[in-house]
Each structure stands twice: as structure tokens, then as C-alpha cells.
N, C-alpha and C positions, 0 to 999 in steps of 0.2 A: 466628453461633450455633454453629456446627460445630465453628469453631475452639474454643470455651471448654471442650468437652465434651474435644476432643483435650488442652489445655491442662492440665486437672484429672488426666489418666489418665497424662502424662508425672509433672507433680506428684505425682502421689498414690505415683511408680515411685523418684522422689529420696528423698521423705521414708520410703519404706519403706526403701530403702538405708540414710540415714543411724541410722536403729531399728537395722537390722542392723548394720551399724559400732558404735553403742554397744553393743549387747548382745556382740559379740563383744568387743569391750575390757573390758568390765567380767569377761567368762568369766574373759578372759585373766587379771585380777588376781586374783580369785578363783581358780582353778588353784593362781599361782605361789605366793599368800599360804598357802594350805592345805599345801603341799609341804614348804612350811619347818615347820608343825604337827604333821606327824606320820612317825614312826621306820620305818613298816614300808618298806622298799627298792624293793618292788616297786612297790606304792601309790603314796609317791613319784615313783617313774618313770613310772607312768601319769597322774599330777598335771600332770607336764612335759610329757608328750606331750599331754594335754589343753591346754594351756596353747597351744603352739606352735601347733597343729591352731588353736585360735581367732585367733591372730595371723595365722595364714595365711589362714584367712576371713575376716578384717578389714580384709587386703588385696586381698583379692578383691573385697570390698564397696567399698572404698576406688575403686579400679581401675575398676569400673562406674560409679561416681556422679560422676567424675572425667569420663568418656566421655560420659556424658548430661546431665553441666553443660555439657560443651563445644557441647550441640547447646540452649542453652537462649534462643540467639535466634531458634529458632522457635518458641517459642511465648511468650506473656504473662508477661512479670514481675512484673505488678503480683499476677495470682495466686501466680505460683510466692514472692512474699515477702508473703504477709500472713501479718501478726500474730497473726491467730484462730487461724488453720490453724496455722502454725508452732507455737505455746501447745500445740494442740491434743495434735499428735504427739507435743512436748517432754512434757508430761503423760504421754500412754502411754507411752515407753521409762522415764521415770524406774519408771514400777510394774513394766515389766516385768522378769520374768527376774531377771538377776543384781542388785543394789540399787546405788546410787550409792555412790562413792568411803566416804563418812562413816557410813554404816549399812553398809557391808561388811567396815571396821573394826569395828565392834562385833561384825558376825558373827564374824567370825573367831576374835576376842577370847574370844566363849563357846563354841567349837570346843571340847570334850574328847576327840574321838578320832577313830580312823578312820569309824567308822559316823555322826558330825555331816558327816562334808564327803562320803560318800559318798551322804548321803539329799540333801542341799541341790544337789550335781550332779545327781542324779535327777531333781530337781523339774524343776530349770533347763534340763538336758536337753527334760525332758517339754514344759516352755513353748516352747522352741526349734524345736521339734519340731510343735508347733500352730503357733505364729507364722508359719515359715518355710511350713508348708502353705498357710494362709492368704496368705501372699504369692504361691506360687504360684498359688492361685486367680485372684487380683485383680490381678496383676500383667497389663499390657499391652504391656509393649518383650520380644520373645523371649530378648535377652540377659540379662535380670533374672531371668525365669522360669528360665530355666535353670539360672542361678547358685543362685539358691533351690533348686532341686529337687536340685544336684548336691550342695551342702552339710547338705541334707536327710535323704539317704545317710549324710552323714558324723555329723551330729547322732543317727541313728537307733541306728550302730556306736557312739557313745560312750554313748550309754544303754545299749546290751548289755553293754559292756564293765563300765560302772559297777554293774549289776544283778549282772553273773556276780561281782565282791568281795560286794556284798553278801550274796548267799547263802552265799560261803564266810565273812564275820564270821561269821553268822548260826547257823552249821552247826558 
């Protein structure tokens, strides 16, 4: 009985990785897509540094779920691959944060300027920013927690930075 409770808390440490793996890819095309949208230079520039900044938390995520796959014969596989559970998670990322490939296209599509791709990073930010908290609540491997808490940081500076453009649109 021990073992399953352990089992679920390793599980529940992957499947919050692979969230953060897609939400950080999905930033990423979001970013690059928006950069090519819109004229202002600077804007741009911080589109790409956004952009990068998630590729590099994607590899970080990457990097952890790779290290704690490798340790996944101790505990139960029949948990760590069911079906429900898997569905489950696949469910939350698709809603979360940034949207899938085919509805990001369309976002983008209706983009008319700087102030559409700086409010939809705000959001995303904001969601990024709860999610990754929440992981680090629940999270139970210290290298997870920490990864969450450190890109947390970084999530929180890309909301400042995205809020200080839009006061100057705004202004």
C-alpha cells in the first residue's frame, strides 16, 4: 500500500513535467508567431527573447522528465501508463495557457496589433504563473520543485516586462 501512494506522487511529478513541456512549446510558437506580426523593433526583440526564454524552459522540463523516466522502474507502470489518468492530464494542457497548434493559428490570424499579442501574453503569463505555483505546491521530487520555483521567477519577470509595454501602448 505504501508503495502506490509513492507511485502516484512520482506519477503525478512526470505528468506535471510533460504540462510544462507543452505549455512551454506552445509559448514558444506563440512568441515566434507574434514577432513576425508586428513592426515595432523593440516589441519584436522582446517577442524573441520571450520565445528563446521558453525553449530554454522546455528544455529544462525536458531534462527533468528524462532523469525521472530513467528512475521509473521503481515504481509501477501500470500506474504511471493508464489511460484515465493519461486522458486526464492530456485534457488539462490542451485548455491550458497557450492553445494547440490549430486554434493558435487562428489566434494569431486575428492579432491586429501590438496590444492583441501583448494582452494574450499577459494572460498566458498569468496562467503560467498559477500553474507552475501549483506545481510547486504538489510537487514531491525536490528537483521538480525547484525547477518550477526557479522558472517561476522567470515567468513572473516576463509578466513585468509584458505589463511595463503595455502601459507604454496605453499611455
Amino acid at each position: 500500500m505504501g508503495g502506490s501512494v509513492m507511485d502516484s506522487k512520482i506519477f503525478n511529478d512526470l505528468e506535471a513535467l510533460k504540462i510544462a513541456i507543452t505549455i512551454e512549446e506552445r509559448g514558444e510558437k506563440f512568441y515566434r508567431r507574434s514577432a513576425e506580426k508586428v513592426d515595432d523593433e523593440f516589441v519584436k526583440a522582446l517577442l524573441i527573447k520571450l520565445a528563446e526564454d521558453e525553449n530554454d524552459h522546455r528544455d529544462t522540463f525536458h531534462k527533468l522528465y528524462n532523469e525521472f523516466l530513467a528512475q521509473k522502474d521503481q515504481f509501477n507502470d501500470d500506474y504511471l501508463y493508464d489511460q484515465e489518468v493519461s486522458a486526464y492530464f492530456n485534457a488539462i494542457a490542451d485548455s491550458l495557457i497557450f492553445p494547440n497548434d490549430e486554434e493558435q493559428a487562428r489566434m494569431i490570424e486575428g492579432i491586429t496589433g501590438i496590444d492583441d499579442v501583448i494582452k494574450i501574453g499577459i494572460q498566458a503569463e498569468k496562467d503560467s504563473i498559477l500553474l507552475y505555483t501549483q506545481m510547486v505546491i504538489s510537487s514531491n521530487l525536490p528537483e521538480a520543485k525547484d525547477a518550477f520555483r526557479r522558472l517561476l521567477r522567470e515567468e513572473k519577470k516576463h509578466l513585468i516586462d509584458l505589463q511595463r509595454i503595455a502601459s507604454s501602448i496605453s499611455s
